[in-house]
C-alpha positions as CSV (number, residue, x, y, z in Angstrom):
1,X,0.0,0.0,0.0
2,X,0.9,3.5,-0.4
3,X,1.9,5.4,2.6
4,X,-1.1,6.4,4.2
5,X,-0.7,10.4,4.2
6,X,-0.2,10.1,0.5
7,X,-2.6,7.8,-0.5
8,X,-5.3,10.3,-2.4
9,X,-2.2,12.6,-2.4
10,X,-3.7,13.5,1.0
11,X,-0.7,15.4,2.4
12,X,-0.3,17.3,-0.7
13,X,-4.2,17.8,-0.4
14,X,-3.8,18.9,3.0
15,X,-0.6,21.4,2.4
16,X,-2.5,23.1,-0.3
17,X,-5.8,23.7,1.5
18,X,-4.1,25.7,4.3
19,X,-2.0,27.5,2.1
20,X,-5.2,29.0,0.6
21,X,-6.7,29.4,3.7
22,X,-4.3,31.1,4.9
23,X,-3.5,33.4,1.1
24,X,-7.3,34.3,1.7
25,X,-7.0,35.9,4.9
26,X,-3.8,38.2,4.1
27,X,-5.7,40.7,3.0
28,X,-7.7,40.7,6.1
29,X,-4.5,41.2,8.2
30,X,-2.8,43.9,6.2
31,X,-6.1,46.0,5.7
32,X,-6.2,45.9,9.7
33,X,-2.6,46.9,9.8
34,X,0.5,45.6,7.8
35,X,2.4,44.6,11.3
36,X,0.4,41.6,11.4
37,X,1.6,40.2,8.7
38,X,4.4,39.2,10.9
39,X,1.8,36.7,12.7
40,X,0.5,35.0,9.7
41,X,4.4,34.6,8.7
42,X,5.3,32.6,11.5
43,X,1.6,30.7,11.5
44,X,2.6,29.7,8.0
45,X,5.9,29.1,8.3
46,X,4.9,26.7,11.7
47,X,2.0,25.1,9.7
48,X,4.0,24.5,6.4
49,X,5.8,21.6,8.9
50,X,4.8,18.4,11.1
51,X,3.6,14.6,10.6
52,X,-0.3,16.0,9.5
53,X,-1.3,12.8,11.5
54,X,-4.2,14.2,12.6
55,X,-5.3,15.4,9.6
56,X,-4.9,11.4,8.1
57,X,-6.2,9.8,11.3
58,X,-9.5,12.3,10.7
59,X,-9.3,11.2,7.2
60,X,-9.0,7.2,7.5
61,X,-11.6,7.6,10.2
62,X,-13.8,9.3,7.5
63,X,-13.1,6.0,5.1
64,X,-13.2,3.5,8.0
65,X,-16.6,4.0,7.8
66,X,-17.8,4.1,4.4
67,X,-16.8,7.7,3.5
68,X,-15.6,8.6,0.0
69,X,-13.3,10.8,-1.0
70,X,-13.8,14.5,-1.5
71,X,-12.7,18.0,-1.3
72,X,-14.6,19.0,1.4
73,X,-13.7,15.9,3.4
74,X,-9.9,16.6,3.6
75,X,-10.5,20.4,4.1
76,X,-12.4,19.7,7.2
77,X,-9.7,17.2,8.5
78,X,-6.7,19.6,7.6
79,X,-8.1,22.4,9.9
80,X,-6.8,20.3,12.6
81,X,-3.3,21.5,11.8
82,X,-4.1,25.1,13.2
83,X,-5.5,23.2,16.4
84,X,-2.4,21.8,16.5
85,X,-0.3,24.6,15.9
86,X,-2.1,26.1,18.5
87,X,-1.4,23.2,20.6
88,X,2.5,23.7,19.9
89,X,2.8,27.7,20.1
90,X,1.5,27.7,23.7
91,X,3.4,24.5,24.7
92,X,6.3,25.7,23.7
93,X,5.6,29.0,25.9
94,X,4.8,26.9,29.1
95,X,7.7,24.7,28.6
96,X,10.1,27.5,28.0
97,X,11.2,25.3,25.0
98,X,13.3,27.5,22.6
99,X,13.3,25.0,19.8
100,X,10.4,23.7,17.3
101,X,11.2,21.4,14.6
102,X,14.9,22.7,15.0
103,X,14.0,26.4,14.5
104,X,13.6,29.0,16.9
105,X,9.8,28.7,18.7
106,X,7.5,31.3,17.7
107,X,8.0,33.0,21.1
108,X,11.6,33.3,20.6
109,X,11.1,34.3,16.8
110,X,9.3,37.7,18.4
111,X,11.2,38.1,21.1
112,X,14.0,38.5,18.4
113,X,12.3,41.0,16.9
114,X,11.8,42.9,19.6
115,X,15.4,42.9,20.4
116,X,16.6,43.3,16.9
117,X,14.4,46.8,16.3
118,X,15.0,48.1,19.9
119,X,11.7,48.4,21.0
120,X,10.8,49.2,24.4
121,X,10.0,47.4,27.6
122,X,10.8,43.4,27.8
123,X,11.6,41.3,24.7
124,X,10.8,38.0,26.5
125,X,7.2,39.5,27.8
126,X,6.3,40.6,23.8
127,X,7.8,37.2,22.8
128,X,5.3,35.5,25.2
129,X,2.7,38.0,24.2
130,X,3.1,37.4,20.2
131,X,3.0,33.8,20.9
132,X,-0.2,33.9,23.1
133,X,-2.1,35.6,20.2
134,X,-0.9,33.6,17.2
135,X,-2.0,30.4,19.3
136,X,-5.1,32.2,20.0
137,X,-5.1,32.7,15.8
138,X,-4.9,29.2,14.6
139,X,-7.4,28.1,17.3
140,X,-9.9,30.3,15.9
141,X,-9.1,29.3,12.4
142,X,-9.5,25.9,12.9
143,X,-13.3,26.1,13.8
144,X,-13.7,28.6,10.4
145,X,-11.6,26.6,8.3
146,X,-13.8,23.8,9.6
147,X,-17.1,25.2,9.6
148,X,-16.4,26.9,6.2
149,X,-15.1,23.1,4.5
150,X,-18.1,23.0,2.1
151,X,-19.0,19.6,4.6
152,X,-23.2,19.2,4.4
153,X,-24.5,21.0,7.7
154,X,-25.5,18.0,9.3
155,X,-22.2,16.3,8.7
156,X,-20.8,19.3,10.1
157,X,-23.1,19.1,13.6
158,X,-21.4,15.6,14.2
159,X,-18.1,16.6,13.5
160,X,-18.7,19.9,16.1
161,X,-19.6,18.2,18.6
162,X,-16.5,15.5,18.9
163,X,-14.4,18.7,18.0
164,X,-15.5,20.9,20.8
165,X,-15.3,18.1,23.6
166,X,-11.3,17.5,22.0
167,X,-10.5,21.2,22.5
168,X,-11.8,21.5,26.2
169,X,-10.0,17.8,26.8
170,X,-6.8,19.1,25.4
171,X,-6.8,22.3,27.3
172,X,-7.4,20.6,30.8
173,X,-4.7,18.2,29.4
174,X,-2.7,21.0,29.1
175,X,-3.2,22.4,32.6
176,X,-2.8,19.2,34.1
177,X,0.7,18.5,32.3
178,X,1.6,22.3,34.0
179,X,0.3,21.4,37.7
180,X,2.3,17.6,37.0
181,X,5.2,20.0,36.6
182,X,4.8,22.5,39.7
183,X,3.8,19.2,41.9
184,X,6.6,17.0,40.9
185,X,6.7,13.9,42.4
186,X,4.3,12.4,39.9
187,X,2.4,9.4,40.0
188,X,2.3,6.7,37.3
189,X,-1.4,6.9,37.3
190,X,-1.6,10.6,36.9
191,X,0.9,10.7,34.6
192,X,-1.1,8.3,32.1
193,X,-4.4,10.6,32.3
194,X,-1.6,13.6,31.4
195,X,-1.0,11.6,28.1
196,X,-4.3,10.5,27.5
197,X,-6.2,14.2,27.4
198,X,-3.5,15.9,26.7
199,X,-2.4,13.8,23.8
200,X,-3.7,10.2,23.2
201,X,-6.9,11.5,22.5
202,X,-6.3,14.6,21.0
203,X,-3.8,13.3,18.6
204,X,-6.0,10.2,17.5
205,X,-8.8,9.3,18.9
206,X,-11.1,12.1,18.6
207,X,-9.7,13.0,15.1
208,X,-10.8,9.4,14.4
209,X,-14.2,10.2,15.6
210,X,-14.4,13.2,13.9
211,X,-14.2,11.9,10.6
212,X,-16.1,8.5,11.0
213,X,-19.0,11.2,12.7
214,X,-18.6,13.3,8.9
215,X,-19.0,9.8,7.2
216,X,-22.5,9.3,9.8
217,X,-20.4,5.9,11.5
218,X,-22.9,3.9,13.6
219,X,-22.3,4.0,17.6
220,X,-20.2,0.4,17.1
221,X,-18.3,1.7,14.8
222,X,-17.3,4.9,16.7
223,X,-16.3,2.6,19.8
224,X,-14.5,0.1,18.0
225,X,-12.6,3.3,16.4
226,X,-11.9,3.8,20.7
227,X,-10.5,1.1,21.1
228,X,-8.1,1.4,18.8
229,X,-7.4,5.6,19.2
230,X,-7.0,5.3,23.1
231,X,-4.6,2.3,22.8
232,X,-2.4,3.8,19.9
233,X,-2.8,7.5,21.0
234,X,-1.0,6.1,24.6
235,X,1.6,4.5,22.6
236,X,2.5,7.6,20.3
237,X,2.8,9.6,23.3
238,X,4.5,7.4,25.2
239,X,7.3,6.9,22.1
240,X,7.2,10.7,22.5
241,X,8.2,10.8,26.2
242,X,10.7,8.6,25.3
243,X,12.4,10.6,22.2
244,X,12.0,13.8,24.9
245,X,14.5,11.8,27.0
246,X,16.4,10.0,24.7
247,X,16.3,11.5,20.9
248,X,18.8,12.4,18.4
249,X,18.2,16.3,18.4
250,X,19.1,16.1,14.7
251,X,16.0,14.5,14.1
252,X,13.6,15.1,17.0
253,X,14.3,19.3,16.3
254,X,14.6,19.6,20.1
255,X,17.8,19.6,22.4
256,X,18.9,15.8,23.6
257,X,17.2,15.6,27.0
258,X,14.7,18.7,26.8
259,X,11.9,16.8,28.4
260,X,14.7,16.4,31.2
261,X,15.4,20.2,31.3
262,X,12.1,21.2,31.6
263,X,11.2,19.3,34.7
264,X,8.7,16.7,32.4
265,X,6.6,14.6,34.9
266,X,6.1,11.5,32.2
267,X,5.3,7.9,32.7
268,X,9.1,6.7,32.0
269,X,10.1,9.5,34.5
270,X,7.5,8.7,37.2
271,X,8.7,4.7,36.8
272,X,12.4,5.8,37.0
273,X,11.5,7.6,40.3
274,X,9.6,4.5,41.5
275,X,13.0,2.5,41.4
276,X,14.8,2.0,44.6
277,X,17.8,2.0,43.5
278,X,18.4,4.9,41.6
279,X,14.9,7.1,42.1
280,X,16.7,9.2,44.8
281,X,19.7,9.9,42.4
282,X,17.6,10.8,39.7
283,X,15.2,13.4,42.0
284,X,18.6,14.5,43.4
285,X,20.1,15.3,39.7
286,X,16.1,16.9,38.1
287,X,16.2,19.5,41.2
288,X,19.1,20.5,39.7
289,X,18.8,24.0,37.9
290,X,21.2,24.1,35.7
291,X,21.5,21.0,33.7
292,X,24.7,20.5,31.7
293,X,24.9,18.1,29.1
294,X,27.2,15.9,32.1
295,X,24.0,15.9,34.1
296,X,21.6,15.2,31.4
297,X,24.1,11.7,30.5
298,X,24.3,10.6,33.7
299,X,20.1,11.6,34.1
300,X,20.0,9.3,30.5
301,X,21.7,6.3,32.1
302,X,20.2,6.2,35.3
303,X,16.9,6.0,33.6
304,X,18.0,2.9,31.2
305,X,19.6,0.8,34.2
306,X,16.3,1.8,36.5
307,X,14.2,-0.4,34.3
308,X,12.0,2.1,33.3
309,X,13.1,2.4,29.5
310,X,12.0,-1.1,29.2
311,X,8.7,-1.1,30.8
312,X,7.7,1.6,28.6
313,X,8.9,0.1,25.5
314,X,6.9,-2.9,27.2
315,X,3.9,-0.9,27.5
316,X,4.3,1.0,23.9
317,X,4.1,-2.6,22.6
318,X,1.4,-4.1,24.4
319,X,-1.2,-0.9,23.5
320,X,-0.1,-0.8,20.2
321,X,-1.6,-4.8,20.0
322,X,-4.4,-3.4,21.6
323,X,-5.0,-1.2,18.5
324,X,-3.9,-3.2,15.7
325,X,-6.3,-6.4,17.1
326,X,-9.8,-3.5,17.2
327,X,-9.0,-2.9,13.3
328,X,-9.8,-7.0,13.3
329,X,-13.6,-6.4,13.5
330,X,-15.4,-6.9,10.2
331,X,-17.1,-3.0,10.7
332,X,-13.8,-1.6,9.2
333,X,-13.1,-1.0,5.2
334,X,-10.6,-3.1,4.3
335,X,-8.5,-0.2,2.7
336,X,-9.2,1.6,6.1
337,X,-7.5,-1.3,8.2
338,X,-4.8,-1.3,6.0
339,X,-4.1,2.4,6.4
340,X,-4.5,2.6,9.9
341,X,-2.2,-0.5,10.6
342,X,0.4,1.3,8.9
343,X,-0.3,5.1,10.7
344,X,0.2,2.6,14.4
345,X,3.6,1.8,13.1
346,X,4.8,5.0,12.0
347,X,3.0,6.6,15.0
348,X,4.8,3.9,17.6
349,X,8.2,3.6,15.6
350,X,9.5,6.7,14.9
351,X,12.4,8.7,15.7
352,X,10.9,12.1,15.7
């Protein structure tokens, strides 16, 4: 089979509709005041990036369940890209993250400017400022790009009302990943509803939904899609907790050990703490404020030896069977369980 996100030439698809989107509201932004052209720059620039695996998990969702192909179909799934971007901006502001995708984070793109032209006052509070809004942007042209897909209004109704519970469970995802950080000292059990509202389902199973609810998918159908997106959207996250700690920042875009610099209360980390052996090291060495790349190795390979590398890798495994044995059930199109196997592996065995 083709690879998934260009089967239909769906990521080309996808690329192109928010490049009009966005070419049709320049003119908006510059008759309100050309400055803002500087926000719809960095937007594009962020959006012109990524894996667009929302977008094809929408999609496939869409065809698990008996949709066909069409315009208006893979508009309506590509306006989750400025959800995500969204998503990203005002991560990357929490986290103090300076990096995205190897480039400097929108926050740290304005806060540039600001010290580049001299303005006045503080170019890390216009930074944070510039990065607030342009989050605040792409949120609100997700729902128009959505609403505005050429999708039938009923088809639409579905799709809203899966979309608005995933925006209020990714922001409470959101906040909870914050308070994990302030806390510290985080649980196993807290740290898995972390990933599961502010990623697992945000990332796939409610995109799933979304679609299959465009395409009018039975109740069955929907929970069988679930199964699967609650399993698989664990495992991506939890292959992304592990890439936080562990990745190549040539190909993750992010420092080696960034999840480890900023204090990220994850399942691997909350296991590594658990150990008896080295948990008191390892709190000892995260309290530390300053870590150099010396601290982040020694961090790196008191993790591995604690055992808790391997029970994740354990876990990413066993949820990822979880998801590939739902697709088993006859209610899936055959193309559709084809497509989706293939998304669990790239989602689950990646390196960025």
């Amino acid at each position: 089979m083709v690879n998934p996100l260009d089967e239909a030439n769906l990521r080309t698809r996808i690329q192109a509709n928010l490049d009009d989107f966005i070419q049709s509201h320049i003119d908006l932004m510059a008759a309100i005041a050309p400055d803002t052209l500087e926000l719809v720059n960095s937007l594009s620039a962020l959006i012109s990036g990524g894996k667009r695996l929302r977008p094809a998990f929408a999609y496939w969702g869409y065809r698990s369940a008996g949709g066909t192909d069409s315009d208006s179909a893979v508009r309506a799934c590509a306006s989750l890209e400025f959800l995500q971007a969204c998503a990203l901006i005002h991560d990357d502001v929490m986290d103090a993250s300076d990096t995205r995708r190897g480039k400097p984070a929108t926050h740290k793109q304005f806060e540039a400017l600001h010290q580049t032209q001299g303005w006045h006052g503080s170019s890390i509070g216009f930074g944070h400022g510039a990065a607030i809004l342009i989050g605040d942007l792409a949120l609100s042209w997700a729902d128009e790009m959505l609403l505005t897909s050429g999708l039938a209004q009923d088809q639409l109704n579905r799709a809203k009302a899966t979309y608005d519970i995933m925006r209020s469970e990714l922001m409470a995802g959101q906040y909870l990943d914050l308070l994990e950080q302030a806390r510290r000292g985080t649980t196993v059990a807290k740290a898995q509803n972390v990933i599961r509202y502010k990623s697992a389902k945000y990332t796939i199973e409610r995109p799933l939904l979304i679609g299959a609810a465009i395409a009018h998918a039975d109740e069955s159908h929907m929970n069988v899609l679930s199964t699967f997106g609650l399993a698989l959207g664990e495992a991506f996250q939890l292959r992304d907790d592990v890439l936080g700690v562990f990745g190549n920042a040539e190909t993750t875009g992010k420092p080696a050990g960034d999840d480890l610099r900023e204090g990220k209360q994850t399942v691997l980390m909350a296991l590594a703490l658990d150990n008896k052996d080295y948990g008191h090291r390892i709190s000892e060495l995260m309290d530390v404020s300053e870590k150099t790349s010396d601290v982040i190795s020694e961090l790196q390979a008191l993790i591995s030896s604690s055992g808790a590398l391997e029970q994740v890798e354990h876990i990413i495994d066993t949820q990822t069977t979880i998801a590939l044995e739902a697709l088993e059930l006859p209610s899936i199109s055959p193309d559709a369980r084809e497509a989706l196997a293939a998304l669990a592996v790239m989602s689950t065995q990646r390196s960025a």
